[in-house]
LOSETOR-402303 format. One line per 5 residues: number of its first residue (from 1); their letters; for each residue x, y, z of C-alpha. Coordinates in Angstrom, 1 decimal. Example, Ala and Ser with C-alpha at 12.3 -4.5 7.8 and 13.67 -1.06 7.14 Angstrom:
2
1> AS> 12.3/-4.5/7.8; 13.7/-1.1/7.1
This chain:
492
1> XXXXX> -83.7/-7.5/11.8; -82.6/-3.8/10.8; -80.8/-3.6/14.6; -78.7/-6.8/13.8; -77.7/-5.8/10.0
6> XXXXX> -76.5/-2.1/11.6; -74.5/-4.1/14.1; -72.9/-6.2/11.7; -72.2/-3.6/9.1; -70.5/-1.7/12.2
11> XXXXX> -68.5/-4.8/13.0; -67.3/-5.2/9.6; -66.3/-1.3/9.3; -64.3/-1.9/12.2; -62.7/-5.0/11.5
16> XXXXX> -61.5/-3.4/8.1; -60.3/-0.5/10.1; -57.8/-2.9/12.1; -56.8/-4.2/9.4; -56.0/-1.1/7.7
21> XXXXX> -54.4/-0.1/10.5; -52.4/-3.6/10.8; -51.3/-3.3/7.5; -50.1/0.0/8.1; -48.2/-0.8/11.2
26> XXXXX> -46.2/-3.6/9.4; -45.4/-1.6/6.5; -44.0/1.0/8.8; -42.3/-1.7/10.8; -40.4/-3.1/7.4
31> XXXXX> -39.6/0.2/6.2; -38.1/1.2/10.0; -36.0/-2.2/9.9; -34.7/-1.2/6.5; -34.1/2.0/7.5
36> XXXXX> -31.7/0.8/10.5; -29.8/-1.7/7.9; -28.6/1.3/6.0; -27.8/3.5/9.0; -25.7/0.8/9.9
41> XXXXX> -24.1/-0.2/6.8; -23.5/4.2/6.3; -22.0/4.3/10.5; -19.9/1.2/9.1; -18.7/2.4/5.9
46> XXXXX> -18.0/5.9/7.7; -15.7/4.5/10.5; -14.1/2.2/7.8; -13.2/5.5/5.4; -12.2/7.4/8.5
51> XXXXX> -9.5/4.6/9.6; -8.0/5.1/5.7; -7.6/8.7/6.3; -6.6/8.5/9.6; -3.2/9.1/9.4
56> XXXXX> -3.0/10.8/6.2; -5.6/12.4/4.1; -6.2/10.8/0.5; -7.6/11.7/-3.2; -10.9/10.1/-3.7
61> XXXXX> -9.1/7.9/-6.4; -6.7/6.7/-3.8; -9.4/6.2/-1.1; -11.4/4.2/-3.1; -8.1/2.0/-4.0
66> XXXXX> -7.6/1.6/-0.5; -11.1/0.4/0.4; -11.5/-2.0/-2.2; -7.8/-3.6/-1.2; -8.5/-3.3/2.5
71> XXXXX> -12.1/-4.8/2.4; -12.1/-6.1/-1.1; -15.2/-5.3/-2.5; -15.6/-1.3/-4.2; -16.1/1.7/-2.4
76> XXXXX> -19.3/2.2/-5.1; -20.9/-1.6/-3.8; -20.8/-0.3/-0.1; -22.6/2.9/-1.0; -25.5/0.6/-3.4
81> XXXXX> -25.5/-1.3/0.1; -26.3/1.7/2.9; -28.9/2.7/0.3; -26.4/5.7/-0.8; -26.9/7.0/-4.6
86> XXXXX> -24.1/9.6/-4.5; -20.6/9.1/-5.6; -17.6/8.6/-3.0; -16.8/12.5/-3.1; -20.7/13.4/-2.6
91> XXXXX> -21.3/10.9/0.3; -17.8/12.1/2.3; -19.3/15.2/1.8; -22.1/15.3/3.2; -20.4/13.6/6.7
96> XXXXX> -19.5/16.1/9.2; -16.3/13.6/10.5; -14.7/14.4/7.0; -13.0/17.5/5.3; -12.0/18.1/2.2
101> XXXXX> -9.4/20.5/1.1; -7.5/20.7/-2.2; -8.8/17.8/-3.6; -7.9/15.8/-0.7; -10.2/14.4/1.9
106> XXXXX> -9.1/13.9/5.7; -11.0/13.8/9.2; -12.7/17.1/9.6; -10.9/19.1/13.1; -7.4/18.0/12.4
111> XXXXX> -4.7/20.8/12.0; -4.8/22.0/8.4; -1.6/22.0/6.6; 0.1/25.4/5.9; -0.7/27.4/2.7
116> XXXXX> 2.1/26.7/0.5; 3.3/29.6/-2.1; 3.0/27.2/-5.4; 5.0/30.0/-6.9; 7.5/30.4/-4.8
121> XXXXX> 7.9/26.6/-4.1; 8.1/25.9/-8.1; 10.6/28.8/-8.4; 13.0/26.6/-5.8; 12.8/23.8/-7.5
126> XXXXX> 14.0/25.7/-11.1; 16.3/27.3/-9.5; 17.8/24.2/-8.1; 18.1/22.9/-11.4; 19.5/25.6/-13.5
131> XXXXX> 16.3/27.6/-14.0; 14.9/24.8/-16.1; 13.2/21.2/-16.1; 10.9/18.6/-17.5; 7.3/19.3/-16.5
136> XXXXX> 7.0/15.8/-15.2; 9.7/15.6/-13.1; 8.9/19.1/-12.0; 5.8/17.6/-10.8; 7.1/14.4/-8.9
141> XXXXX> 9.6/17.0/-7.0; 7.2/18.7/-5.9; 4.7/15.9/-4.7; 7.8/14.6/-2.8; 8.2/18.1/-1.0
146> XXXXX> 4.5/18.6/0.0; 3.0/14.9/-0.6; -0.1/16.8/-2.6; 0.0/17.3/-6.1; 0.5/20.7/-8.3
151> XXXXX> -2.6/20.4/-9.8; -4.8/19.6/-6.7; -3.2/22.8/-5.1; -4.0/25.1/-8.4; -6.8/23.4/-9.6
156> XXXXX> -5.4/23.3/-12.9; -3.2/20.7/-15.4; 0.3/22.0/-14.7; 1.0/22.8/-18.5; -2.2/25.4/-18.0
161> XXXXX> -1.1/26.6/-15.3; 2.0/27.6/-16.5; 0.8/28.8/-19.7; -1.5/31.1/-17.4; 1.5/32.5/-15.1
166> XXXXX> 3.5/35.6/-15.8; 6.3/34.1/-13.4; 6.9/30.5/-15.4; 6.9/29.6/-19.3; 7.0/26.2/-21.4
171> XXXXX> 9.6/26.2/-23.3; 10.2/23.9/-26.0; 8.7/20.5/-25.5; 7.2/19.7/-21.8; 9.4/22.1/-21.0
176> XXXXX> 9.4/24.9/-18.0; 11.4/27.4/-17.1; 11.8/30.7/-14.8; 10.8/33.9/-17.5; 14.2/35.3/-16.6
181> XXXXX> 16.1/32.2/-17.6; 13.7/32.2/-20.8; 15.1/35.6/-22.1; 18.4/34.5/-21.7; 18.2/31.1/-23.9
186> XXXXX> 15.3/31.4/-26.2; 15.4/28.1/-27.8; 16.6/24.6/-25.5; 18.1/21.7/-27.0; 15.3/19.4/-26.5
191> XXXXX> 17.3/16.2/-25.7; 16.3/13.3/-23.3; 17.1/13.5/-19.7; 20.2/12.1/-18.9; 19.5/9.0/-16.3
196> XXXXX> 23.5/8.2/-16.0; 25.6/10.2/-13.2; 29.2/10.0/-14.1; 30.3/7.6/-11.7; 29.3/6.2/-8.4
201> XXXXX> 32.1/8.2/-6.7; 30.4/11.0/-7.9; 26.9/9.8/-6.2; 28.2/9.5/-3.1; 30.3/12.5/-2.7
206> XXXXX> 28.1/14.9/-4.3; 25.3/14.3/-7.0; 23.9/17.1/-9.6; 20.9/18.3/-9.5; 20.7/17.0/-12.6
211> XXXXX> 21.0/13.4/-11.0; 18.0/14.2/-8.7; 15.7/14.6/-11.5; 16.9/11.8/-13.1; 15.6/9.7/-10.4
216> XXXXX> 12.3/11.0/-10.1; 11.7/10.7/-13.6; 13.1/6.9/-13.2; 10.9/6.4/-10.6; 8.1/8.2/-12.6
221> XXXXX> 8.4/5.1/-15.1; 8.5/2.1/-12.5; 5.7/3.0/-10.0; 3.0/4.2/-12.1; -0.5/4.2/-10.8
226> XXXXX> -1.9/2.5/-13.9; -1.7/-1.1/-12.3; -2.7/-0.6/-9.3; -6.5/-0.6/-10.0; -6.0/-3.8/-12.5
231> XXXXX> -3.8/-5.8/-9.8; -6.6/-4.7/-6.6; -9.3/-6.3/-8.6; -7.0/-9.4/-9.5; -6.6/-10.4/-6.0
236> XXXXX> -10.3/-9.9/-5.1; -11.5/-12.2/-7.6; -8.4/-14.9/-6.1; -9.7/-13.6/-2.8; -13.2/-14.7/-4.0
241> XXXXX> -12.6/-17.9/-5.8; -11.0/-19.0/-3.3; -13.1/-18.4/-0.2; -16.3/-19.6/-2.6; -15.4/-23.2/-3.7
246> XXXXX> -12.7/-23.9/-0.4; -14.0/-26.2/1.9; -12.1/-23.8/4.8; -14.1/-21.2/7.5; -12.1/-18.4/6.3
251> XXXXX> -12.2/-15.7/9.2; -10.4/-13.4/7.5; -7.9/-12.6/4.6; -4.3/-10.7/5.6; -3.1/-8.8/2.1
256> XXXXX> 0.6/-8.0/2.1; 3.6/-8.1/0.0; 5.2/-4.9/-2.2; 1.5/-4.6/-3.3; -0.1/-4.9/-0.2
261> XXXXX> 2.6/-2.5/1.8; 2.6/0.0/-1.3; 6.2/-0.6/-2.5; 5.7/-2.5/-5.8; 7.4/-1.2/-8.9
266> XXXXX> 6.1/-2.7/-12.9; 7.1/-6.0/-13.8; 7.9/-7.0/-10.0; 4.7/-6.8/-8.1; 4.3/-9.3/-5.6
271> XXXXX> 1.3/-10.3/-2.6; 0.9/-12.4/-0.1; -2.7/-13.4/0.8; -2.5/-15.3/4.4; -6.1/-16.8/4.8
276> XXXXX> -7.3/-16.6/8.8; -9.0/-20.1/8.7; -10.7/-21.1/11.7; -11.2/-24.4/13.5; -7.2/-24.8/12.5
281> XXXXX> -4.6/-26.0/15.4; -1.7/-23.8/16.3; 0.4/-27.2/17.0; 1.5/-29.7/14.7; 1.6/-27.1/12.1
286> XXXXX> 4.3/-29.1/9.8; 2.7/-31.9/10.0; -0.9/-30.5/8.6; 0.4/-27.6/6.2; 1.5/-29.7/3.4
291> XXXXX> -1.5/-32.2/3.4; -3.9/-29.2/3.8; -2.1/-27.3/0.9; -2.6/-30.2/-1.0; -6.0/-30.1/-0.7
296> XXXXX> -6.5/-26.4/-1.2; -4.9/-26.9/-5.1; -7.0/-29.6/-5.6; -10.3/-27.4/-5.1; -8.6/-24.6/-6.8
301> XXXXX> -8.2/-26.4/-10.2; -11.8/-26.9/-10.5; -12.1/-23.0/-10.1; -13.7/-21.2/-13.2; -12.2/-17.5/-12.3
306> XXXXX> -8.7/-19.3/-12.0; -9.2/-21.4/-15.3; -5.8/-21.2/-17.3; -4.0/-20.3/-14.0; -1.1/-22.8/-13.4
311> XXXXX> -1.2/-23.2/-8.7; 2.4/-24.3/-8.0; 2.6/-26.3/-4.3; 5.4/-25.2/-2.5; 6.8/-25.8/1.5
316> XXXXX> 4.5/-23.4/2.6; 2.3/-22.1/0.5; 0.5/-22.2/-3.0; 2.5/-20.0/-5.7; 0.2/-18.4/-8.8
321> XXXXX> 1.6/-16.2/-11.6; -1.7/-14.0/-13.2; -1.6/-11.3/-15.6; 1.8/-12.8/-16.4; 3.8/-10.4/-13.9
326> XXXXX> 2.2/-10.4/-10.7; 3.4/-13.3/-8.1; 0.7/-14.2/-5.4; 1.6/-16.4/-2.3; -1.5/-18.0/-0.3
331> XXXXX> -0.7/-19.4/3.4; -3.1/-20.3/5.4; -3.1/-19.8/9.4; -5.1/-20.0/12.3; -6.7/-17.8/13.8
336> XXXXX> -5.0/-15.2/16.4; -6.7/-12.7/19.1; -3.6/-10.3/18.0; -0.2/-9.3/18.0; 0.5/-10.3/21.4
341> XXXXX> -1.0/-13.8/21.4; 1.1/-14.7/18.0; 4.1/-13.9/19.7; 2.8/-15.4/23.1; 2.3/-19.1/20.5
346> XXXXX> 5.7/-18.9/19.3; 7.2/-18.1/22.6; 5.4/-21.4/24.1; 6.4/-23.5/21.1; 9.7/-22.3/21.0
351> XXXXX> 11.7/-19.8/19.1; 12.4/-22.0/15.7; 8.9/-22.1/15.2; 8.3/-18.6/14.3; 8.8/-19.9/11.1
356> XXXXX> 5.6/-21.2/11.2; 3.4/-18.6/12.1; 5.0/-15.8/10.0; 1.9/-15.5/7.9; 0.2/-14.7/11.1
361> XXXXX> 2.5/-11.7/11.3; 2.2/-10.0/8.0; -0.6/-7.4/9.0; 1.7/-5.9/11.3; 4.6/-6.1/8.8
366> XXXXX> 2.3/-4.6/6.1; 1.5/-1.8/8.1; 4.8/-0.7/9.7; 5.5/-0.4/5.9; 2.9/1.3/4.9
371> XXXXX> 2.7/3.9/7.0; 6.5/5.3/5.8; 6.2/8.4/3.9; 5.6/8.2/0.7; 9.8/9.2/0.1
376> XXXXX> 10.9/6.7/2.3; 8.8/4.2/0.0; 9.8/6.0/-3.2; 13.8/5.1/-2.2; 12.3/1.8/-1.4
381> XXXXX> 10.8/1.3/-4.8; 14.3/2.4/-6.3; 16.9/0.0/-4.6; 14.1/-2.6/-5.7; 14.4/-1.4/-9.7
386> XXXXX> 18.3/-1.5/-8.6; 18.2/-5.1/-7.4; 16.4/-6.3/-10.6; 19.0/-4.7/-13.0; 22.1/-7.1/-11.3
391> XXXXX> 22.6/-11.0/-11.6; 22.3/-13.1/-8.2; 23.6/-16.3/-6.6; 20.9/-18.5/-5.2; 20.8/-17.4/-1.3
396> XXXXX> 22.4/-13.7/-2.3; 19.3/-12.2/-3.6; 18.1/-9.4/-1.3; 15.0/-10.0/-0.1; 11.5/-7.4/-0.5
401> XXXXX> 12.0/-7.2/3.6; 16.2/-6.5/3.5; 15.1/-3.2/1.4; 12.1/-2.3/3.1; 13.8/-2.2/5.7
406> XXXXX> 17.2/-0.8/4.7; 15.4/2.1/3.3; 13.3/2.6/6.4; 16.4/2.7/8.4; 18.5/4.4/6.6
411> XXXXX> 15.4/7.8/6.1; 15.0/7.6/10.3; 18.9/8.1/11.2; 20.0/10.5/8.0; 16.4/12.2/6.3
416> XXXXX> 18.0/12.9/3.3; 15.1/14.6/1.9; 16.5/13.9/-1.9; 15.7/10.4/-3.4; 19.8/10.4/-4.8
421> XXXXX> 21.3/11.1/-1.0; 18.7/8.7/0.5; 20.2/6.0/-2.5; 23.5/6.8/-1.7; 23.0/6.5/2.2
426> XXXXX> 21.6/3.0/1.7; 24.5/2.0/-1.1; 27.1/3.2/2.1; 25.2/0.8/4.4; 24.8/-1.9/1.8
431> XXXXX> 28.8/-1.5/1.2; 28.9/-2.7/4.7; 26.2/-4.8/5.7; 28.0/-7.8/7.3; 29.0/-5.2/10.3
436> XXXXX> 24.8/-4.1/9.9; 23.4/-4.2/13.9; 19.6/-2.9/13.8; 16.8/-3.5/15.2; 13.5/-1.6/16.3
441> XXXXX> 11.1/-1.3/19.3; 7.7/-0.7/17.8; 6.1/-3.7/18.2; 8.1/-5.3/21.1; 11.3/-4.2/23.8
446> XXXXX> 14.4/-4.6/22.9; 15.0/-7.4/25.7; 12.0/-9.2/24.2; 14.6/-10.1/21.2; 15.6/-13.7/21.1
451> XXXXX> 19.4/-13.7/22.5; 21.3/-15.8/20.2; 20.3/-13.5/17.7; 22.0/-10.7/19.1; 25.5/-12.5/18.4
456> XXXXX> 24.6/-12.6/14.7; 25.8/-10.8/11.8; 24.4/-9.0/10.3; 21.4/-8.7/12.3; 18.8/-7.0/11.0
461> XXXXX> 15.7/-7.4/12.8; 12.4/-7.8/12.2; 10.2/-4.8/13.5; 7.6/-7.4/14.0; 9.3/-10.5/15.3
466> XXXXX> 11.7/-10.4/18.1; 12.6/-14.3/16.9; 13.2/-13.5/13.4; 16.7/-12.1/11.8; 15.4/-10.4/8.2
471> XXXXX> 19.3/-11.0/6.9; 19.8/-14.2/8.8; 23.6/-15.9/7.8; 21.8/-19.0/7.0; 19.2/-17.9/4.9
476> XXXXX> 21.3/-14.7/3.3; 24.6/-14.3/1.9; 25.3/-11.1/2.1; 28.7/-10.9/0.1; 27.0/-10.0/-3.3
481> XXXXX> 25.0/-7.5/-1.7; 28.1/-5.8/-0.6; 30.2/-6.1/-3.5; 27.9/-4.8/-5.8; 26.9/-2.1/-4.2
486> XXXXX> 30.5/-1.0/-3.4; 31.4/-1.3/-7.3; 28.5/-0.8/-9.5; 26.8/2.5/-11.0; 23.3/2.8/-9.6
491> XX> 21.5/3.7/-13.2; 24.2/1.0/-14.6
């Protein structure tokens, strides 16, 4: 009948309208649940920028380095992930916990730094050197005195800039000197940069200004920025390979070494890459190590990223030479709570296992490194170019550690502010190092440090490890160490 066809057309309207209505509900539902995935993956790549510029702020080159070391993936793939389409510099931007000044971004609400006088700060530095330098080396003296470069602060290349200023003018061939100092001597020898001093007497007593810029420009040429991209990416894709065909439950990767602490110089970087594996026992460690190493180089070989790659089994780790220069150690640990509880292990198992678990350690190592000042780790960078030019005995070699932490040392007690006093404090100590007595109470009290140690000679702790002697007698000879720096020429 008519009623029952109007009651069923009614039905079906409203039937469709639920539907509609369902439909709507779900899509709203899927679009609000992919909406909350990219708040969180922005709240998580926010807090994760904000501990890189914590303690320093950074160039958007140098942040996105950091992030793609510290989390090893690109600062670009976390943005595709929150759903972000802006570059690095336009998403900090638009987050009110960040600030950007001069180039440079930091945590918005901190104290800016003082307004520097670029001119009057560049007119030091000539004068310090006779009215006249190399460009370069004008520029590396002057990063070491603010840590922020000329350009950032003037917005300009430095040769513009002082092409543009009535107070400066290139002279010659990179080139710059005071405009007074440019009437006087119109034309300049252009001649290399001497990188000898006279003598090592000479360094110590009193060095040239001269000799100052001769070791910025040296360090200029070993600790250039142009590997450091190359050499991050290297050890994500080992990072990668390895965690993809291992058998292990990796909790998490520990990068350290001169890369990984921000001390390597070309043609001696080094890393260590401690895998966190779960599941693995804290006892017993020599006797599952080797057998689990083993095993490890086994899967490895089968590896397409690490085809051609040649995995050398060592006591305690896997060795790997890639890109022909760079030296990568893998260890593999268990997993810790912390600091504390690594220390707590090593206490229960006794002192001579610390050994063992000083893989376990490296995070902390790596970052009482590399949170020195970018001199300290500049002078660090040069007694390592130093160490390289000499011929060692086995067991006389100084160790990465002995000149981290000689360096480190040696900027607390004297800040030498220039690169050749900060050398020649460390060639005094080094002359000397088998009276050496230091240790350090960052991580631990000084009554935490293992006693027998405390008889030992030298004894140069680790800041880390109250068990662990850095220049221990029976894994260091020291007498090299000291001779050579006591007789030879530092560029020589």
């Amino acid at each position: 009948s008519l009623g029952a066809f109007r009651a069923i057309s009614k039905l079906s309207e409203l039937s469709s309208r639920q539907l509609l209505t369902q439909f709507q509900d779900c899509s709203q539902t899927r679009d609000s649940d992919s909406m909350c995935t990219q708040n969180v993956e922005i709240t998580k790549l926010v807090e994760d920028l904000s501990q890189l510029v914590k303690d320093r702020s950074l160039t958007s080159d140098e942040l996105g380095l950091m992030y793609a070391f510290k989390h090893g993936s690109s600062v670009n793939e976390a943005l595709r992930r929150a759903g972000v389409e802006e570059k690095l510099e336009g998403f900090v931007s638009g987050q009110k916990v960040f600030s950007k000044v001069g180039g440079r971004i930091g945590l918005a609400g901190e104290v800016p730094s003082r307004d520097v006088d670029v001119v009057r700060e560049v007119t030091k530095i000539l004068e310090a050197n006779g009215g006249q330098m190399g460009v370069a080396s004008l520029c590396s003296r002057f990063i070491q005195m603010h840590e922020e470069s000329l350009s950032s602060m003037t917005g300009k290349r430095p040769a513009e800039y002082f092409e543009e200023s009535d107070d400066f003018r290139l002279i010659g061939r990179g080139v710059v000197g005071l405009v007074a100092q440019s009437k006087r001597e119109s034309a300049v020898e252009e001649t290399e940069p001497s990188t000898k001093p006279a003598s090592k007497v000479a360094v110590l007593a009193g060095c040239t200004d001269r000799d100052e810029e001769a070791y910025l420009a040296l360090h200029e040429k070993i600790a250039g920025r142009s590997f450091g991209s190359g050499v991050a990416r290297c050890l994500q894709s080992i990072v990668k390979a390895v965690s993809e065909v291992c058998f292990l439950n990796v909790h998490s990767v520990i990068r350290g070494g001169s890369i990984g602490r921000g001390t390597a110089i070309t043609g001696c970087e080094s890393a260590e890459l401690i895998f966190m594996v779960e599941g693995l026992p804290r006892v017993g460690q020599e006797k599952w190590v080797r057998p689990l190493l083993k095993s490890v180089k086994a899967v490895l070989s089968l590896s397409e990223a690490l085809k051609g790659v040649e995995v050398e089994l060592r006591d305690e780790s896997l060795h790997m030479v890639v890109q022909d220069c760079v030296s990568i150690n893998m260890k593999f640990s268990p997993v810790f709570e912390g600091h504390s509880d690594t220390l707590a292990e090593i206490e229960k198992q006794g002192p001579c296992s610390q050994r063992l678990f000083g893989g376990a350690l490296e995070r902390e190592m790596t970052q009482f490194v590399s949170k020195q000042r970018g001199q300290v780790k500049t002078t660090v960078r040069l007694l390592k170019w130093w160490r390289e030019e000499q011929e060692w005995s086995v067991m006389c070699r100084p160790s990465d550690e002995v000149l981290d932490l000689v360096a480190i040392y040696v900027w607390q007690r004297t800040n030498p502010v220039e690169q050749w006093k900060a050398v020649a404090n460390c060639m005094t100590l080094m002359c000397r190092f088998d009276e050496v007595r230091i240790v350090w109470t960052n991580y631990y009290r000084k009554d935490a440090i293992w006693k027998p140690l405390l008889a030992q000679r030298p004894l140069l702790m680790s800041p880390v490890n109250p068990y662990k002697n850095v220049a221990a007698p029976t894994e260091f000879d020291c007498s090299e160490l000291m001779a050579k720096a006591a007789s030879t020429h530092f560029f020589w």
